[in-house]
Each structure stands twice: as C-alpha cells, then as structure tokens.
MILOKE-994384 format. One record per residue (C-alpha): residue in three letters; x, y, z; residue number from 1. Coordinates in steps of 0.2 Angstrom, whole numbers, plus 5000, padded with zeros to 4 digits. Example, Ala and Ser with C-alpha at 12.3 -4.5 7.8 and 13.67 -1.06 7.14 Angstrom:
REM MILOKE-994384
{ALA, {5062, 4978, 5039}, 1}
{SER, {5068, 4995, 5036}, 2}
//
This chain:
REM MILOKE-994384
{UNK, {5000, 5000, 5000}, 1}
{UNK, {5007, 5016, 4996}, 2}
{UNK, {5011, 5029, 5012}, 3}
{UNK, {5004, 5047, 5009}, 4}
{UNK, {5011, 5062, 5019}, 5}
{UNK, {5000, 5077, 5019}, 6}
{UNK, {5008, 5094, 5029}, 7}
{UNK, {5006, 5113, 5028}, 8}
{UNK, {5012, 5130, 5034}, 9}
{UNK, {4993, 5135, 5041}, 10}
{UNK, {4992, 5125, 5056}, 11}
{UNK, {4984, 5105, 5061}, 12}
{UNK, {4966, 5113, 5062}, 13}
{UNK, {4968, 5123, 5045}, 14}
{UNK, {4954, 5117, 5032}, 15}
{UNK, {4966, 5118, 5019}, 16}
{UNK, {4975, 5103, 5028}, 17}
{UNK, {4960, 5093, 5029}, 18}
{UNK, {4954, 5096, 5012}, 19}
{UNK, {4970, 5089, 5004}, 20}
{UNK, {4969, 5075, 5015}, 21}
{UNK, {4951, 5072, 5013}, 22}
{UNK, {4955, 5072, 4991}, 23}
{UNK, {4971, 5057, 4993}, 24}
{UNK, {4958, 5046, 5002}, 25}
{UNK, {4958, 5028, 4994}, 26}
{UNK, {4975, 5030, 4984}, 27}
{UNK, {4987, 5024, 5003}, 28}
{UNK, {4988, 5025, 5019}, 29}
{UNK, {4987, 5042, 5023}, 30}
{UNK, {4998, 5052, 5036}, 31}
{UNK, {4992, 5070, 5043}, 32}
{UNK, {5008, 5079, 5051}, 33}
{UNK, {5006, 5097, 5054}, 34}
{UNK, {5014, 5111, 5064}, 35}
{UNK, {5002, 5115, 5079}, 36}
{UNK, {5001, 5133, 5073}, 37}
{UNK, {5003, 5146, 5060}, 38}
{UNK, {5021, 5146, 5053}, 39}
{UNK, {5019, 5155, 5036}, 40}
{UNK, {5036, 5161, 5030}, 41}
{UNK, {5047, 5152, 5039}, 42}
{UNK, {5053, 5145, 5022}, 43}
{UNK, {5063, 5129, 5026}, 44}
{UNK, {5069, 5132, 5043}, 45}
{UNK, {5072, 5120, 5056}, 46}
{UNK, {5069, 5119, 5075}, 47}
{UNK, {5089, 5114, 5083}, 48}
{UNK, {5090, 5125, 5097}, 49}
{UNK, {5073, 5116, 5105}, 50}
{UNK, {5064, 5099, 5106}, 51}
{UNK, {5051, 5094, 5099}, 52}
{UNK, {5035, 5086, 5102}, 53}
{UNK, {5019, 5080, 5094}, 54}
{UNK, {5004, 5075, 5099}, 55}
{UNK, {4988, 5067, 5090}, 56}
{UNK, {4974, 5076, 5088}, 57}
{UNK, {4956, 5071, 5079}, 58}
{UNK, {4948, 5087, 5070}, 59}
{UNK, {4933, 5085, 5059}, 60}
{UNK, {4935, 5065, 5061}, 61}
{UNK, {4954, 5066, 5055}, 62}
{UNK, {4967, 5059, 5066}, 63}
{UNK, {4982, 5070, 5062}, 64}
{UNK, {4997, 5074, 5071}, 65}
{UNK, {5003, 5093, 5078}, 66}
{UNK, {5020, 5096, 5079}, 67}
{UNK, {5028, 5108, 5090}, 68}
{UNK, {5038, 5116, 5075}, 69}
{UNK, {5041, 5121, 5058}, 70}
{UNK, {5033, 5113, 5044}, 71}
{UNK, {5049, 5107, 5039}, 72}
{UNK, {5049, 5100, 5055}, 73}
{UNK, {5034, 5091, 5050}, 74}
{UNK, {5042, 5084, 5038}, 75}
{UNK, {5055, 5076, 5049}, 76}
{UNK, {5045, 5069, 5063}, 77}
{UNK, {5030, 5061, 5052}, 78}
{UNK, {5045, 5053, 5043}, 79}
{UNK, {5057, 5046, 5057}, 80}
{UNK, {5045, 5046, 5072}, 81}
{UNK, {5030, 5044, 5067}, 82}
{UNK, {5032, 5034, 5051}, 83}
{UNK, {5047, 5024, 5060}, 84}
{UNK, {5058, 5029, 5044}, 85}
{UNK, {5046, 5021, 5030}, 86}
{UNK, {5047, 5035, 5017}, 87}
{UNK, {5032, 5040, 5010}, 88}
{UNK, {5028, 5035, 4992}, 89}
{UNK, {5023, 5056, 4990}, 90}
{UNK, {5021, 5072, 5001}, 91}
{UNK, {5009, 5086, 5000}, 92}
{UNK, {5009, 5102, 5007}, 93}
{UNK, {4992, 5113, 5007}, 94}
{UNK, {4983, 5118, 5004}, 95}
{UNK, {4988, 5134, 5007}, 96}
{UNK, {4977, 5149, 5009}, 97}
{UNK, {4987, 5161, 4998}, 98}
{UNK, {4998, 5158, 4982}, 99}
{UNK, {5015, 5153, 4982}, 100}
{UNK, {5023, 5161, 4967}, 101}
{UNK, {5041, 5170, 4960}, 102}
{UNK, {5058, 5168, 4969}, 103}
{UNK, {5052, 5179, 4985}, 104}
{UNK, {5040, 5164, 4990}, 105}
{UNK, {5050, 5151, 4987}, 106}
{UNK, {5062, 5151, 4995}, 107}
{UNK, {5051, 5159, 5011}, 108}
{UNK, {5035, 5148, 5007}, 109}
{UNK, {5032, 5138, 5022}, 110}
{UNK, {5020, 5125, 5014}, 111}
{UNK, {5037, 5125, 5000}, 112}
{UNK, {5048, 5121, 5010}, 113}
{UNK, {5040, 5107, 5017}, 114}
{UNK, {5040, 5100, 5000}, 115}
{UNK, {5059, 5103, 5002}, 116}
{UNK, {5063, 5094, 5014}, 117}
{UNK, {5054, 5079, 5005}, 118}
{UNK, {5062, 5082, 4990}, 119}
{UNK, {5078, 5081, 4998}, 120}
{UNK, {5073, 5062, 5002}, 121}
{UNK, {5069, 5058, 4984}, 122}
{UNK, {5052, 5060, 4988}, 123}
{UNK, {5040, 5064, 4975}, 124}
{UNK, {5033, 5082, 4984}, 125}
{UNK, {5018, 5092, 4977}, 126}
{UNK, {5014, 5111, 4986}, 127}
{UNK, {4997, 5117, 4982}, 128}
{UNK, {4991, 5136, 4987}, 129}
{UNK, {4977, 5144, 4982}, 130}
{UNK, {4975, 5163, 4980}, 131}
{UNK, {4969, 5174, 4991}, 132}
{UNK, {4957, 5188, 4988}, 133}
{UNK, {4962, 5198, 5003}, 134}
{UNK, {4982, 5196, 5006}, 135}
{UNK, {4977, 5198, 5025}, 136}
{UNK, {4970, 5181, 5024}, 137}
{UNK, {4985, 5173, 5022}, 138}
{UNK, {4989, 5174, 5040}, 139}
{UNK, {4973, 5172, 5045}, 140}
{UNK, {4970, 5153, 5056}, 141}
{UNK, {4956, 5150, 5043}, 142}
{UNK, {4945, 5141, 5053}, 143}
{UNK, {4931, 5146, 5043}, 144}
{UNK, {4926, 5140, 5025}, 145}
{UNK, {4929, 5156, 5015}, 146}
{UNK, {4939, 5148, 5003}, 147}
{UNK, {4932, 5132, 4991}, 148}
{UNK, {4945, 5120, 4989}, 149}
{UNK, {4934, 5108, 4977}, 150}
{UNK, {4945, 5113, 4962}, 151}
{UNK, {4960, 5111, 4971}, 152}
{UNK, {4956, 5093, 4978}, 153}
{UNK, {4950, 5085, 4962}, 154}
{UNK, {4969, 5093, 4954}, 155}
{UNK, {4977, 5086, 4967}, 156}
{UNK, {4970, 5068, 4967}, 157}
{UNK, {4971, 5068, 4948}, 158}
{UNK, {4991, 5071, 4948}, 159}
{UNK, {4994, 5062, 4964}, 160}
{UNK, {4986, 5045, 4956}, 161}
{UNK, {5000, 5049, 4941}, 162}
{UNK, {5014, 5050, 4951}, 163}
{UNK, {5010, 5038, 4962}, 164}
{UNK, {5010, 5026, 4947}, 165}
{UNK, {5026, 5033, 4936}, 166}
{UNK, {5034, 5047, 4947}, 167}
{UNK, {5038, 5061, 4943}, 168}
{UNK, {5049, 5069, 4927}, 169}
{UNK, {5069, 5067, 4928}, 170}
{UNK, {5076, 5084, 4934}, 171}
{UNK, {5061, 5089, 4943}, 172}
{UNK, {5057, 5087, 4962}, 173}
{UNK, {5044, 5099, 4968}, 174}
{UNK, {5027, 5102, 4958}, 175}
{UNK, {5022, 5120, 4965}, 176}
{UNK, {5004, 5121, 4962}, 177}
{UNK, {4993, 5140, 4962}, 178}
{UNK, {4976, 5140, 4958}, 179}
{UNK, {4966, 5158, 4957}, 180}
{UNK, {4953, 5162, 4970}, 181}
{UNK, {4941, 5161, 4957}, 182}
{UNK, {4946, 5144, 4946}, 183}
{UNK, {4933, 5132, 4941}, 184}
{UNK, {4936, 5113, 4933}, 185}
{UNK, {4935, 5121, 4918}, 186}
{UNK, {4950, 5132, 4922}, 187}
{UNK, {4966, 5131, 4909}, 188}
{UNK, {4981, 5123, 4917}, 189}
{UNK, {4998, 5132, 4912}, 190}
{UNK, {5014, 5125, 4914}, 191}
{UNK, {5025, 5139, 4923}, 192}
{UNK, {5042, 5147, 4928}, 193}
{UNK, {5047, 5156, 4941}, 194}
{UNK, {5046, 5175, 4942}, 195}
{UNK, {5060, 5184, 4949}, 196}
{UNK, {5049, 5195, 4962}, 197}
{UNK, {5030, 5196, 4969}, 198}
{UNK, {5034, 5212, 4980}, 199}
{UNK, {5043, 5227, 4978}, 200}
{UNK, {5048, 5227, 4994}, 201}
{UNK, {5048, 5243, 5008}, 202}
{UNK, {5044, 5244, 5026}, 203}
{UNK, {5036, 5256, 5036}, 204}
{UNK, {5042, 5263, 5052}, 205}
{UNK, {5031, 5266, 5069}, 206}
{UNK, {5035, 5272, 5086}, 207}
{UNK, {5032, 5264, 5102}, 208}
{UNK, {5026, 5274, 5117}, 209}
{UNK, {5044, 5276, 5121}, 210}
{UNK, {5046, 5286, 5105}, 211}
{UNK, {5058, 5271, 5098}, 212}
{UNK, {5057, 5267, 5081}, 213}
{UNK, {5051, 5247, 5077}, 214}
{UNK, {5049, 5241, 5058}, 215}
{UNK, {5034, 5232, 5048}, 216}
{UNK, {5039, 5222, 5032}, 217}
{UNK, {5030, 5226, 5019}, 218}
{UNK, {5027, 5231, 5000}, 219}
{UNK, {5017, 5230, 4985}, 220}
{UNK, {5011, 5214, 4974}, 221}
{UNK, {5020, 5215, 4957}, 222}
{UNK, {5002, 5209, 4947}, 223}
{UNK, {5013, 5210, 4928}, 224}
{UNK, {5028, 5199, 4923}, 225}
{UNK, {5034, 5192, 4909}, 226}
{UNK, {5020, 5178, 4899}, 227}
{UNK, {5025, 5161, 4903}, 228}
{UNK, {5028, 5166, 4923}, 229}
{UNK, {5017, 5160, 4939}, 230}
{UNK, {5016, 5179, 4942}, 231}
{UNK, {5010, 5184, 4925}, 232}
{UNK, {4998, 5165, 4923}, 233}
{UNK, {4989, 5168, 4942}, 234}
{UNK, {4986, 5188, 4941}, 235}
{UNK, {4983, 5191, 4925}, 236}
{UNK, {4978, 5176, 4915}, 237}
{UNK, {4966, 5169, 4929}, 238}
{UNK, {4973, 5151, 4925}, 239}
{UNK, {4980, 5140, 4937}, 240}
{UNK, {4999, 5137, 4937}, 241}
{UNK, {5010, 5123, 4940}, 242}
{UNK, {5028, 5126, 4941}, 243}
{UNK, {5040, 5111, 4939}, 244}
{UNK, {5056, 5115, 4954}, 245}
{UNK, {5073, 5108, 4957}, 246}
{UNK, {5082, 5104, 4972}, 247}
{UNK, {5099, 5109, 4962}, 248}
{UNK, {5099, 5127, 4960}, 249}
{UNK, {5117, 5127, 4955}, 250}
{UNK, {5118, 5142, 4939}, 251}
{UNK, {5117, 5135, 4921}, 252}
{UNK, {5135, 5143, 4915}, 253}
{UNK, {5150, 5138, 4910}, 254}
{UNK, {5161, 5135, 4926}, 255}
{UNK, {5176, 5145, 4916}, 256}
{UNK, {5165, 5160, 4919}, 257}
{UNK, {5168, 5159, 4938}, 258}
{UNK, {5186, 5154, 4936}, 259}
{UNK, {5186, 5171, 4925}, 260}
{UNK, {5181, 5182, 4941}, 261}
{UNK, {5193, 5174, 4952}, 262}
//
C-alpha cells in the first residue's frame, strides 16, 4: 500500500490541511503531520535549538498529528517518528490559503519548503496554494470555510494518482501548484516558471510609546511579469499554474566564467 504524507504551513486545524487529506483518500495509507500553529514564512527552517513534540489530535473526524515546529519539522518527525523511517511513496503540502509564486515565495513559502525537505529524500513532493482575495488572509487561522478547495482537491487527486503510478519527470522534484481564487474545473492549466519578484519590497516605520522606532515588512504585489511566469499565469491570465522546481539550484553557465572572476 502506498504511504501518503500530507503537511502545511497553516496549522493541524487549518481546512486547507483537511481538504487535501480528505481528496488522497483511497489511493494509501494516509499520514496528517502538521505544525500545531501558524508558521507561514518560515521557508525551510528548522527547530535545533529546541525539542520537539507531537501529539495526536482528531479534527473533523481526522486523526492528524501537531507538531511543535516548523513545517519542515513536520516533515522530519512524520518521517522518522511517526512513520518509523518508511518514506512516504509522496508528500503534500496545502493547501495553502494564499499563492506561492516568484523567487520571493519560494524560497520563504512555508508550505514549499516542506516539499523541500521531501524532496531532499527523493520523495516525489507536490505544494498546492490557492489565492487569496484579501492578502490579509493569508495569516489568518482560517477556521472558517471562505475559501472552496473543490478545484483544488479533484487537481490534486488527479496528479497524485500519476505519480503515484510513474513518478515524477527526471530533473524535477517539487510540483508547485497555484490556483486563482476564482478557478473552476474548467480552468486552463499552464505549465510555469518562476518569476524573479512578487513584492517590491519597503517597510514602514512606527514608534512605540517610548518614542523608539520598530519596523513592519511590507510592499506591494507585482500583478505583471513576463507571459510564461506563475506571476503573469495567476494575476493576469486567471489560469492556474503549476511550476515544475529543482532541488539543484546550482547556475546553468559555463564554470570558466567563475574561474574568470577569480
């Protein structure tokens, strides 16, 4: 029977989590492991200056595991503790409330760098993320149902039954999936790379009662790119986006070039 991982960046009681747990059902054995709370953007970070613990939990009818950690963390504890070191035969992450496109959320995506971690197991790893309409959503513990992840979980089972069976492509890793918040069945899938930014990025400055001066990280959403980029396919296209990642981010050049700079 195949094993099935399932994680996310959103927390053990985010619907997102159940929904792409509740889509896989019939194709393995399937394993919920999720941090115990919100951990968006902590990319692919790892807990070594603290233990960890999980605990199991039953939301909605679903056993699932919290994690005191990371979702990379996740990762690592439903592997070798909770799985007893039987890799998983696939690991999903999502879904996410809030797309995962460009450079900027890759390599700060929480639900991506879960699929990371995976990855770097030889592990077939698919993030999904769906789009928010209110980018203040995205931090949100959405217990709620605002968001419909019916398109999402019928994607989802389609592709994993596919790589369950043949795996995925030579030379790629990670399938980073983004649907817009408004995608339907009928909804064009484009095949995707990367944009270079989502934000330009600023920060504003506030003042405690102190008068001392403490920082906000912030900036605005790029909505134009390039055709043939997540950015350009999710904001301006309205399709959905799945973007093909490697683990090896070593540059494409001739090595002389380098030796010339030295």
């Amino acid at each position: 029977m195949h094993r099935i991982l399932v994680t996310n960046d959103d927390g053990v009681y985010a619907p997102g989590l159940h929904a792409a747990a509740k889509s896989l059902e019939g194709l393995g054995k399937i394993f919920v492991v999720a941090p115990a709370g919100q951990k968006s953007g902590v990319g692919r970070s790892v807990s070594v200056f603290e233990p960890l613990r999980f605990a199991q939990v039953n939301f909605d009818g679903l056993k699932t595991f919290s994690v005191t950690g990371t979702p990379t963390d996740s990762v690592i504890i439903g592997i070798f503790a909770i799985m007893k070191g039987q890799m998983p035969d696939i690991v999903v992450s999502g879904f996410n409330v809030g797309e995962n496109i460009s450079t900027d959320t890759v390599t700060t995506s929480g639900t991506i760098g879960a699929a990371l971690e995976a990855a770097s197991y030889d592990i077939p790893a698919v993030a999904v993320s769906i789009q928010v309409a209110d980018q203040g959503d995205k931090f949100e513990s959405h217990h709620g149902t605002k968001y419909s992840f019916d398109v999402a979980s019928k994607l989802v089972r389609r592709l994993a039954s596919k790589v369950l069976k043949v795996g995925l492509p030579e030379g790629v890793d990670i399938l980073n999936i983004n649907l817009p918040a408004d995608a339907t069945e009928e909804t064009e899938i484009v095949i995707t790379k990367l944009a270079r930014k989502i934000f330009r990025t600023a920060i504003q400055e506030r003042f405690d009662p102190r008068g001392r001066p403490y920082y906000w990280i912030d900036g605005e959403l790029i909505l134009n790119d390039a055709d043939g980029t997540d950015v350009q396919t999710i904001y301006q296209e309205k399709k959905i986006s799945i973007t093909p990642l490697t683990l090896d981010s070593t540059s494409r050049i001739d090595f002389k070039i380098i030796e010339d700079l030295i």
